[in-house]
C-alpha positions in Angstrom: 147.5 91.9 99.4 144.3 91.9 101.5 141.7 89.3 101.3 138.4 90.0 102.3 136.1 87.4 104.3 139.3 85.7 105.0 139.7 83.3 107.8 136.6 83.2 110.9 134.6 86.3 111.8 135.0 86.5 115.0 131.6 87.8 116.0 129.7 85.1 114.3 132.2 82.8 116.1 131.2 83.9 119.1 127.8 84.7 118.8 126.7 81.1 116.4 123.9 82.7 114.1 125.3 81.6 111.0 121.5 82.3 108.8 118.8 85.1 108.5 116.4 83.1 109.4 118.1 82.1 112.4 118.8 85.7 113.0 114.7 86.6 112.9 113.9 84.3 115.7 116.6 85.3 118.1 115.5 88.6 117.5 112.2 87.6 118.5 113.2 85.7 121.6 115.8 89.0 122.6 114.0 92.1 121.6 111.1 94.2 123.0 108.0 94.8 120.2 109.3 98.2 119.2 112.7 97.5 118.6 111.7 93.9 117.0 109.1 95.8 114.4 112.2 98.0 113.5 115.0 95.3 112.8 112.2 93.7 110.7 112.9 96.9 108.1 116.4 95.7 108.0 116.3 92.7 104.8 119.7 92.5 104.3 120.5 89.1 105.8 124.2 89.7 106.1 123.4 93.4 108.2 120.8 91.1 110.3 123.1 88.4 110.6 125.9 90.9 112.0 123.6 92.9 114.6 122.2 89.3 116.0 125.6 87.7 116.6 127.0 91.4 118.2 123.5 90.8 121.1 124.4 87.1 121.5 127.8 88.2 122.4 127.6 91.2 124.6 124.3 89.7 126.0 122.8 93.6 126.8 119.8 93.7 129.2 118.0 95.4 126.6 118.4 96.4 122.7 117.6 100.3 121.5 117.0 100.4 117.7 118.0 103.9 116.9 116.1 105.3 113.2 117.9 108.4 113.6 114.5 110.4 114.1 113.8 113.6 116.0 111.8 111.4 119.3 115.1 108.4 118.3 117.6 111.3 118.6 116.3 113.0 121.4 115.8 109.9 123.4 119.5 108.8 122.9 120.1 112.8 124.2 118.3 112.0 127.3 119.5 108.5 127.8 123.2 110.4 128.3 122.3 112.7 131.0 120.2 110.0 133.3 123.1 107.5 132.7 126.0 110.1 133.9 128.0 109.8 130.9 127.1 113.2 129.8 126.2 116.6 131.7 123.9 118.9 131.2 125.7 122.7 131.1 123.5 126.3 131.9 123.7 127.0 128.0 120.8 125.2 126.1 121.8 122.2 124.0 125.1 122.0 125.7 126.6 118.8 128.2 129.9 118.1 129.1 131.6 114.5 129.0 135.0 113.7 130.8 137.4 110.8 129.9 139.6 108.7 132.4 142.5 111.1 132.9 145.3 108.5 131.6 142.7 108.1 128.5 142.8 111.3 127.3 144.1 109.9 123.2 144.6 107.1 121.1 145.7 104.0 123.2 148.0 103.2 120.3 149.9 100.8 122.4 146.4 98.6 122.5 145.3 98.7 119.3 145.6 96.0 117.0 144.8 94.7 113.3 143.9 91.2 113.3 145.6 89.2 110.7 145.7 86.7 109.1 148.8 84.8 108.0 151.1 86.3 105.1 148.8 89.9 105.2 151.0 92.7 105.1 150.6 95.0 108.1 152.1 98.3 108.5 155.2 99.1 110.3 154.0 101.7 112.4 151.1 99.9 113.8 150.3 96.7 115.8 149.4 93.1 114.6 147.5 90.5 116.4 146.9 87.0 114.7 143.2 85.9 113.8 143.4 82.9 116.4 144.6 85.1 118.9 142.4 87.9 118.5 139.9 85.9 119.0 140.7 84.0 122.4 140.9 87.8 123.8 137.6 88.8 122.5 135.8 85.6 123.5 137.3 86.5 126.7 136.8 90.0 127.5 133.9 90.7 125.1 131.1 88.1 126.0 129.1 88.9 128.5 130.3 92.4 128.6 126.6 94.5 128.3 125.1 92.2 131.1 123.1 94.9 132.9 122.9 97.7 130.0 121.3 98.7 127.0 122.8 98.0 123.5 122.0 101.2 120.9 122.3 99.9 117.1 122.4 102.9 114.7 122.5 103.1 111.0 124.9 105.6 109.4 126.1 106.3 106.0 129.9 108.1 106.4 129.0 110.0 102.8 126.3 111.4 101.2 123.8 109.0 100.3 124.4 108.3 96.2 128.0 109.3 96.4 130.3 106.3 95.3 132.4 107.0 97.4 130.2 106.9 100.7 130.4 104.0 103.3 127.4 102.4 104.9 128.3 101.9 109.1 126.7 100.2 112.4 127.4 101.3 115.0 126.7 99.2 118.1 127.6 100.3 121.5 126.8 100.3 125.2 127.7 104.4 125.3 125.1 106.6 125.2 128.0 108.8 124.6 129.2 106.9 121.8 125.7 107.0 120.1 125.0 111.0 120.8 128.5 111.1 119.2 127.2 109.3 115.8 124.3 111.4 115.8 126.0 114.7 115.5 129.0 113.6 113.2 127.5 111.1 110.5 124.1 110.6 108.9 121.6 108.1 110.4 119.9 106.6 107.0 118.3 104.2 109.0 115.4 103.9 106.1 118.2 103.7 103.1 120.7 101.5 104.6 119.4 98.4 102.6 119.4 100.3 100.0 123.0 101.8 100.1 124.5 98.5 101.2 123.1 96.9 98.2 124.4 99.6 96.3 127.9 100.0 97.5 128.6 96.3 98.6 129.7 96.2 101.6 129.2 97.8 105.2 131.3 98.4 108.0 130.7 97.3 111.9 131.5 98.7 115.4 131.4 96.7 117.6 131.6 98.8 121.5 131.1 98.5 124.8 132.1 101.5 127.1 135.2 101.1 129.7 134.1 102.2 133.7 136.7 105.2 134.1 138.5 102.7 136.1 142.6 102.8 135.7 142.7 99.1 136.4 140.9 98.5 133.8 143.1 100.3 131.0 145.2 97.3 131.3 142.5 95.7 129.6 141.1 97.8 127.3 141.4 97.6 123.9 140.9 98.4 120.1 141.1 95.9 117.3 140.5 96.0 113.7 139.5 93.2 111.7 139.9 94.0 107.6 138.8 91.0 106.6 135.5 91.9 107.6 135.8 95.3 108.0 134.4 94.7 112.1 136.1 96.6 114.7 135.7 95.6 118.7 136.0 98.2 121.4 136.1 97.6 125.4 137.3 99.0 128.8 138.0 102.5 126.8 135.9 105.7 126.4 137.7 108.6 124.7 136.0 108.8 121.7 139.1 107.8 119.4 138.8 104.8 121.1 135.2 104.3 120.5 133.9 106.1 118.3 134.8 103.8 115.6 132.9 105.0 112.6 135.7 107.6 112.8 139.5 106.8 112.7 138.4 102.9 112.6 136.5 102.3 109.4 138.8 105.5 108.0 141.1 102.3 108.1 138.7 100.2 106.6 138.4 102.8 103.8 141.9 103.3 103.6 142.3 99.5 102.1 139.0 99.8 100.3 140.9 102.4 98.3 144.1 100.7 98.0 143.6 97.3 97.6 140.4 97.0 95.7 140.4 100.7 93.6 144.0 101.7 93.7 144.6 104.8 91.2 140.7 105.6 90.8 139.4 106.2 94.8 141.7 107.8 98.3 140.6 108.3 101.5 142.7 110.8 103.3 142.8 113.1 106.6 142.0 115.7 105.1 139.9 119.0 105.6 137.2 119.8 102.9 136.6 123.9 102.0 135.9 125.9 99.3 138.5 129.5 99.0 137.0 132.2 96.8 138.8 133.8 94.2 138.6 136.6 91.7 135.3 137.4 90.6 132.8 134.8 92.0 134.9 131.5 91.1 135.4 129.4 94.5 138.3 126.3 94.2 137.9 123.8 96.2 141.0 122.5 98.4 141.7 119.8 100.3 144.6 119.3 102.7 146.3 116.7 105.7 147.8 117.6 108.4 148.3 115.5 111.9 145.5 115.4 114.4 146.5 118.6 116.8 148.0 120.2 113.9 145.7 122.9 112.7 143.5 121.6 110.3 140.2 122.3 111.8 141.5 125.8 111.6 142.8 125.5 107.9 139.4 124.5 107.2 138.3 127.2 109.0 139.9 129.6 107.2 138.0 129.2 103.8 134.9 130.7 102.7 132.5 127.1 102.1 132.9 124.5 105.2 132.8 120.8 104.1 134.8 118.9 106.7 137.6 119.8 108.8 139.1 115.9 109.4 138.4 113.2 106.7 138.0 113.3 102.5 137.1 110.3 100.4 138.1 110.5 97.0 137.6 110.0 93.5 138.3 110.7 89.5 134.7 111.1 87.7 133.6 111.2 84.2 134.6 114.4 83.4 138.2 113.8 84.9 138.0 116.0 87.8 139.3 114.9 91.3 135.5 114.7 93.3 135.3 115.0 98.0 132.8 114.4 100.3 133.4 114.5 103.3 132.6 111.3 105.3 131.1 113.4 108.0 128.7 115.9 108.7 130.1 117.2 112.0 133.1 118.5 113.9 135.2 116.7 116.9 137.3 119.3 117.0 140.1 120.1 118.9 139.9 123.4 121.4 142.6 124.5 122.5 144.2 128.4 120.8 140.6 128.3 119.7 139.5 131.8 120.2 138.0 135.2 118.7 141.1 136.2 116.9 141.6 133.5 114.9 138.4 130.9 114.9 135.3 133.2 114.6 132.8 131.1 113.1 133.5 128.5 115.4 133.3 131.1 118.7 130.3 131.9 117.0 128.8 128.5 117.5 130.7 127.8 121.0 129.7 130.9 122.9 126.4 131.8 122.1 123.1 129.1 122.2 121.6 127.5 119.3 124.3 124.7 118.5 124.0 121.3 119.9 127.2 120.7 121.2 129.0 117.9 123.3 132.4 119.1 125.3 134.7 116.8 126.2 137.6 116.9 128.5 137.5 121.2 129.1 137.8 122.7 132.6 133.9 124.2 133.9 134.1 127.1 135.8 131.5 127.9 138.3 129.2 129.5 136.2 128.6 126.4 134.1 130.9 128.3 131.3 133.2 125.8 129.4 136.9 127.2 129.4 140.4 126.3 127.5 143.5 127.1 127.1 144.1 129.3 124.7 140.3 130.7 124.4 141.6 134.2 124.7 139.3 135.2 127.6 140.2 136.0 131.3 141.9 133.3 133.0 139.2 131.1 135.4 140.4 131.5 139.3 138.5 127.6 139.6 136.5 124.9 138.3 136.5 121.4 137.4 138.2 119.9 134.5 139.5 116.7 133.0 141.2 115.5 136.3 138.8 116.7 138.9 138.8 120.3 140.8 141.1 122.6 139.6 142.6 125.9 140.3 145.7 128.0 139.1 149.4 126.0 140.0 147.9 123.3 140.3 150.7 120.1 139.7 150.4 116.6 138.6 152.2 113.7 140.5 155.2 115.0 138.5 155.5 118.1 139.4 154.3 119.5 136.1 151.4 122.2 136.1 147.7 120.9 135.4 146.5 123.2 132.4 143.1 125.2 132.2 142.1 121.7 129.9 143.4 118.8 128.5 145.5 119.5 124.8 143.2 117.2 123.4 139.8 118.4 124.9 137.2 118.8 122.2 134.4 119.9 121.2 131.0 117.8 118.8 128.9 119.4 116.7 127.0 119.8 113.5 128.9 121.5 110.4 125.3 122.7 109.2 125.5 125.6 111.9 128.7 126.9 110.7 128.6 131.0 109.4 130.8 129.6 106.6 128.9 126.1 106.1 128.8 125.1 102.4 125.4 122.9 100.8 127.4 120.9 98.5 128.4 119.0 101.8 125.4 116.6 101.2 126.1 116.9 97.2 126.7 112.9 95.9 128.7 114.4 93.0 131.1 116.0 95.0 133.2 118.8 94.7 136.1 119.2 92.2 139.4 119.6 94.1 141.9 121.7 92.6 144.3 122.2 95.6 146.0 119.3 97.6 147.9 120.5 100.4 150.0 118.6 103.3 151.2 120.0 106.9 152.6 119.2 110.3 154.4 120.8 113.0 157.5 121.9 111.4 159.3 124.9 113.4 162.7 125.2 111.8 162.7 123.7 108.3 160.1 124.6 105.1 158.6 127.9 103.9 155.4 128.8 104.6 154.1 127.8 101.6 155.3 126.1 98.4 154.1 124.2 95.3 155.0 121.0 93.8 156.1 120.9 90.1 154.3 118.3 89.0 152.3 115.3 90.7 155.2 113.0 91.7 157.0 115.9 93.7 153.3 116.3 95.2 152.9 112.9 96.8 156.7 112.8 98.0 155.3 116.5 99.5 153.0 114.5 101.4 154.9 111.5 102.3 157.5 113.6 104.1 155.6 115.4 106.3 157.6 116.0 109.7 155.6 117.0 112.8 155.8 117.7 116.6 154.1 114.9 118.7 150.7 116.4 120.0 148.4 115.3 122.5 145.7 113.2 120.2 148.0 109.7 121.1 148.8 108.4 124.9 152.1 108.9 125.4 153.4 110.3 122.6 156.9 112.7 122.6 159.2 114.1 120.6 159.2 115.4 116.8 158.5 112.1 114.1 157.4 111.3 110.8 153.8 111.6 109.5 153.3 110.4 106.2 150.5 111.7 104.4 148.8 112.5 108.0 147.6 109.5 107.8 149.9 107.2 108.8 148.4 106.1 112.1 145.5 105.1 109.8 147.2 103.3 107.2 146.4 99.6 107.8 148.5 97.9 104.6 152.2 98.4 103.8 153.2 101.7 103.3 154.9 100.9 100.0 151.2 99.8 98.7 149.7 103.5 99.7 152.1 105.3 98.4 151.9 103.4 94.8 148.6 104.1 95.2 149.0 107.8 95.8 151.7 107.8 92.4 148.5 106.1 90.3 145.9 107.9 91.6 147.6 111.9 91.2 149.3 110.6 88.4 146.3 109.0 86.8 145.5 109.5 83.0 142.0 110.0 83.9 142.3 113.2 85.6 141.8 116.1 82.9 144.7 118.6 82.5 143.2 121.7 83.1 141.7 119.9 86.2 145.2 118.3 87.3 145.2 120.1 91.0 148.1 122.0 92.6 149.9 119.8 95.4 151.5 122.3 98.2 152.7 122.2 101.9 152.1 124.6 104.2 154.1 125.0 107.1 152.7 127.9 109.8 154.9 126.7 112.3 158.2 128.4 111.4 159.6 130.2 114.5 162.3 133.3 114.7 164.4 131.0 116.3 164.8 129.0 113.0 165.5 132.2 110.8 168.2 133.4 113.0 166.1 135.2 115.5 165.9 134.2 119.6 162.4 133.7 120.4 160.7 130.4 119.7 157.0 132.4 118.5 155.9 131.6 115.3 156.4 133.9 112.4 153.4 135.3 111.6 149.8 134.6 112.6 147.3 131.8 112.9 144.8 134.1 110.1 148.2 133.8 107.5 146.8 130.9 106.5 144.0 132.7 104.7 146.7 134.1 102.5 148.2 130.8 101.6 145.2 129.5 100.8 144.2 132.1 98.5 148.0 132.2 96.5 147.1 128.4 96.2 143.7 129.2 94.7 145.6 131.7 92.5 148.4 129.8 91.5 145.9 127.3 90.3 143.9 129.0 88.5 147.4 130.4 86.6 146.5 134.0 87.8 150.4 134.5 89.7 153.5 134.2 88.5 156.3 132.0 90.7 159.7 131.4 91.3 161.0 128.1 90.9 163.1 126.2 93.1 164.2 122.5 93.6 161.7 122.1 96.3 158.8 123.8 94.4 157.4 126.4 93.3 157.5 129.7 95.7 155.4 133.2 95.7 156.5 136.4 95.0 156.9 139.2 97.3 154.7 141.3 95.3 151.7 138.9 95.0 151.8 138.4 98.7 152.2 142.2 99.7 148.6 142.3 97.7 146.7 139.4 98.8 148.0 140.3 102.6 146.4 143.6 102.2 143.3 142.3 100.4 142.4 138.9 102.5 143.3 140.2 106.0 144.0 143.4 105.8 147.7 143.7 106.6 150.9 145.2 106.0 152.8 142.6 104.6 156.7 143.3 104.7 159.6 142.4 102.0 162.0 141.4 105.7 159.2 139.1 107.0 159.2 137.7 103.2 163.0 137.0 103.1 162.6 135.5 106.5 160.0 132.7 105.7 160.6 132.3 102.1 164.5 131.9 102.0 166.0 128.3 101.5 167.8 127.0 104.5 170.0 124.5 102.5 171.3 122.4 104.9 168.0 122.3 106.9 166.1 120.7 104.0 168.7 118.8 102.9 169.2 117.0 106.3 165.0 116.6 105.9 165.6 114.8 102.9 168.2 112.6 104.4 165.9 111.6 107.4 163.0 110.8 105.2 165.4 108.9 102.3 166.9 106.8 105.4 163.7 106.2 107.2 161.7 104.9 103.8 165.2 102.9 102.6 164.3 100.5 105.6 160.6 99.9 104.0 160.4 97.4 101.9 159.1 97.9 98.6 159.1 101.7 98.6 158.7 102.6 94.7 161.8 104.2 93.7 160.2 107.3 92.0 160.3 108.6 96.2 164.1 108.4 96.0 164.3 109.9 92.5 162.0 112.8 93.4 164.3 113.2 96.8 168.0 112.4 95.0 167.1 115.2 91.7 165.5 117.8 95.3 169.1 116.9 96.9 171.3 117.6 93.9 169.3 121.1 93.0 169.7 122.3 96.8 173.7 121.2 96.7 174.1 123.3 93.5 172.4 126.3 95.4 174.6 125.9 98.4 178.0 126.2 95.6 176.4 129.2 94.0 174.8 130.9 97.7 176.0 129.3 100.4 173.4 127.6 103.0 171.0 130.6 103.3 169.4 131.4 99.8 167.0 134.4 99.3 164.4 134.9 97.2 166.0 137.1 95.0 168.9 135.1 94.8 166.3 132.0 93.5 164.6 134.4 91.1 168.5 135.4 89.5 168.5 131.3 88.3 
């Protein structure tokens, strides 16, 4: 279990203010009239008390209270450009930001959940003890803004009113960091008292921005403290690293949903959108997938835009499954975005209008941001995330230097999106009737296939397999990704997943709301179905088709053919929804291809994933009945078909 409040908070260690009161005159003593008359708004003495013991800490030069107004935002805009950390680029509204090459992801290996003693932390991440943590913040952390200005901001990760929403500081030396916020969460400077009040608790970030120095990676570092829900940040500035408000207090989230509201609240990494079906009836889906893996595109793909990253949520009154998305912008990955199969986001990239921070892309000499993959005329030079670049260039390895970083991205507002939906800033929510899960999975699954029932549905998304991508430092190979979340699951993974049984399998949800849990898997190559090219079968703008059978299937309109893995389209309901979504000519061989079983394939999935959670402790054994009854079904096809079964062959049972 978690305990909140547990043990010291470090920052209050550190900085001594221990009252409001206390916390008033040191603001008076630190803080210039302007910023003083707007920390006075702020009543809530534990919000006060947090922001004055974060200043006597870091010990900034000077203290920037940031309301989140036009003159606020644009200040923090201009603030960027005069302190380097941000580029102005020929198209209006755009700048350009570049990491330390070696910090181009996640520094998993320095990232840390401070603990205290007997709290369960999980196996795929990092612990650092309370008392320890501690003695490396004291050390690194005091002191650390001598000579720069500190930027507090306000933000609500939610629509204000929703109860699922999370109130946020954010407190950082980064201009960057703060012109980050600005575009992906809501500044509610003016109803933060309120919200906190409402809600009962806020999160804290805690950042001061590393040099782009490599000796001091050694030192940087990211650490989580759940007891009270504070994260520090230092020596790093990729925003993953930073930008806490994002994949941080996700974490926090994350354990608000499963230890204090486990079966009733989730908070996933997951894309928002809204697919429209027959008539003018739009069902809302949400669905994971890894960072790198495709779901800004997924999100893409639907007709109403909510979020293309994180989902909180929840079962209300009426027994529906509500989302918001905890943001209100895009840090999107870039690379294969292009025309063909991204155009409302090329919309936004390419022409002026959007606000839009790049990060990590090569700039060719026109001032023109360019990536691999953005369909357009290879650039003959420029300058990208390692310095000047032209064509062949090779790293110290040997290995060629690409157009831009795999992980170079893109900031922006979801509001300027062709496709952008209004019930984005809807408290209420929208009702999700489609729960889908996805990684990089090149030789295994079908495109697309539905669970039978909720159980079968979680153990979907606990078994996601998936290529490693560029979103973590030094990252290889092909590894499990439960849920997509697992690198932001801060308990036991035993305690999420009973909370993902409860909460799909909750009595509150009505049955003709109960949604339809799928994977999708666009990452099937001819290689795997007997073929010798590695390519993908098929096309990035499928998805749109699996989306919409999904919408179908759960509104009852199609028919399916049941298998042990799930539930599977038919030929005929795909040939249709092909030629109606996209506009193509959808062939029964290309159908046989993706949609027959490869028996031993899945099987020896099953086997990984039954081995892998056999060595967790406390996994709830409905995961190995839900993977023994999938085994059993597939062996009995293999005795009647042999390894390869088609979908006619599955249709004959």
């Amino acid at each position: 279990m978690l305990e909140k409040k547990k043990g010291i908070d470090i920052v209050t260690e550190i900085g001594g203010i221990t009252t409001f009161e206390a916390a008033k005159k040191f603001f008076e003593n630190k803080l210039d009239p302007t910023s003083l008359s707007r920390i006075q708004k702020i009543t809530h003495s534990e919000v006060v008390i947090k922001i004055a013991n974060a200043i006597a800490m870091c010990e900034p030069e000077a203290v920037f209270i940031n309301t989140g107004s036009q003159e606020d935002k644009q200040h923090v805009r201009e603030m960027a450009i005069n302190k380097g950390e941000e580029a102005k680029l020929p198209m209006d509204k755009h700048t350009i930001h570049y990491d330390l090459k070696y910090e181009q992801g996640r520094i998993i290996d320095r990232t840390y959940y401070i603990s205290n003693p007997g709290e369960d932390v999980s196996s795929l991440a990092n612990r650092m003890d309370r008392a320890k943590a501690l003695i490396d913040i004291r050390d690194k952390m005091t002191g650390i803004m001598h000579g720069k200005t500190m930027i507090v901001g306000f933000y609500m990760r939610g629509p204000v009113g929703a109860p699922a929403s999370n109130p946020a500081l954010e407190i950082t030396s980064s201009v960057y960091v703060s012109h980050s916020a600005e575009i992906l969460y809501r500044n509610r400077f003016f109803d933060f008292d309120k919200e906190v009040d409402r809600l009962g608790h806020f999160y804290t970030n805690i950042h001061s921005e590393g040099l782009n120095r490599l000796e001091d990676l050694p030192n940087a570092r990211v650490f989580m403290d759940r007891s009270y829900q504070t994260t520090y940040s230092f020596n790093c500035t990729y925003a993953g690293n930073t930008l806490l408000l994002k994949k941080g207090n996700h974490r926090f989230s994350v354990d608000k949903a499963v230890y204090e509201n486990r079966g009733d609240e989730l908070s996933e990494h997951m894309f928002i959108t809204g697919i429209d079906g027959p008539g003018d009836r739009i069902t809302w889906c949400a669905g994971a997938a890894p960072s790198g893996c495709g779901k800004t595109t997924t999100a893409m793909a639907g007709n109403h835009f909510i979020g293309d990253d994180l989902a909180q949520m929840w079962i209300d009154e009426t027994g529906a499954i509500c989302s918001i998305n905890p943001e209100c912008g895009i840090f999107g990955i870039v690379e294969d975005v292009n025309w063909e199969g991204d155009p409302h986001l090329m919309d936004l990239l390419r022409k002026p209008g959007t606000e839009i921070i790049w990060s990590n892309v090569l700039i060719d000499d026109n001032g023109v941001p360019r990536w691999t993959g953005d369909g357009e005329n290879p650039p003959l030079k420029g300058k990208n995330f390692q310095g000047p670049w032209k064509p062949g260039m090779a790293d110290e390895n040997g290995k060629e230097i690409p157009i831009s970083h795999p992980n170079a991205r893109c900031t922006l507002t979801s509001s300027d999106l062709a496709n952008y939906s209004e019930r984005s800033e809807d408290p209420k929510g929208v009702e999700t009737r489609v729960i889908t899960y996805s990684g990089r999975d090149g030789d295994t699954m079908p495109p697309v296939w539905a669970a039978k029932n909720s159980d079968h549905g979680v153990v979907i998304g606990a078994c996601i397999v998936s290529a490693a991508t560029a979103t973590e430092v030094g990252a290889t190979g092909v590894k499990r990704a439960p849920w997509a979340n697992a690198p932001f699951i801060p308990g036991a993974l035993a305690d999420y997943m009973d909370a993902q049984f409860k909460f799909f399998g909750n009595e509150k949800i009505a049955k003709d709301k109960k949604p339809v849990m799928a994977g999708l898997n666009y990452f099937l190559t001819h290689e795997a179905r007997g073929g010798t090219s590695k390519k993908l079968i098929g096309e990035k703008k499928d998805v749109k088709v699996w989306l919409a059978w999904l919408e179908r299937h759960a509104n009852n309109d199609v028919d399916v053919i049941k298998t042990p893995i799930g539930n599977l389209p038919k030929f005929n309901d795909l040939k249709s929804l092909f030629q109606s979504i996209i506009n193509k000519e959808y062939t029964e061989e290309l159908y046989i291809k993706q949609f027959s079983l490869y028996i031993d394939n899945i099987i020896a999935r099953i086997d990984m994933q039954a081995e892998a959670y056999g060595k967790e402790p406390d996994i709830p054994e409905r995961l190995f009945e839900v993977l023994n009854k999938q085994k059993k079904g597939l062996m009995a096809l293999r005795e009647n078909y042999g390894p390869i079964v088609t979908p006619s062959q599955l249709e004959e049972l």
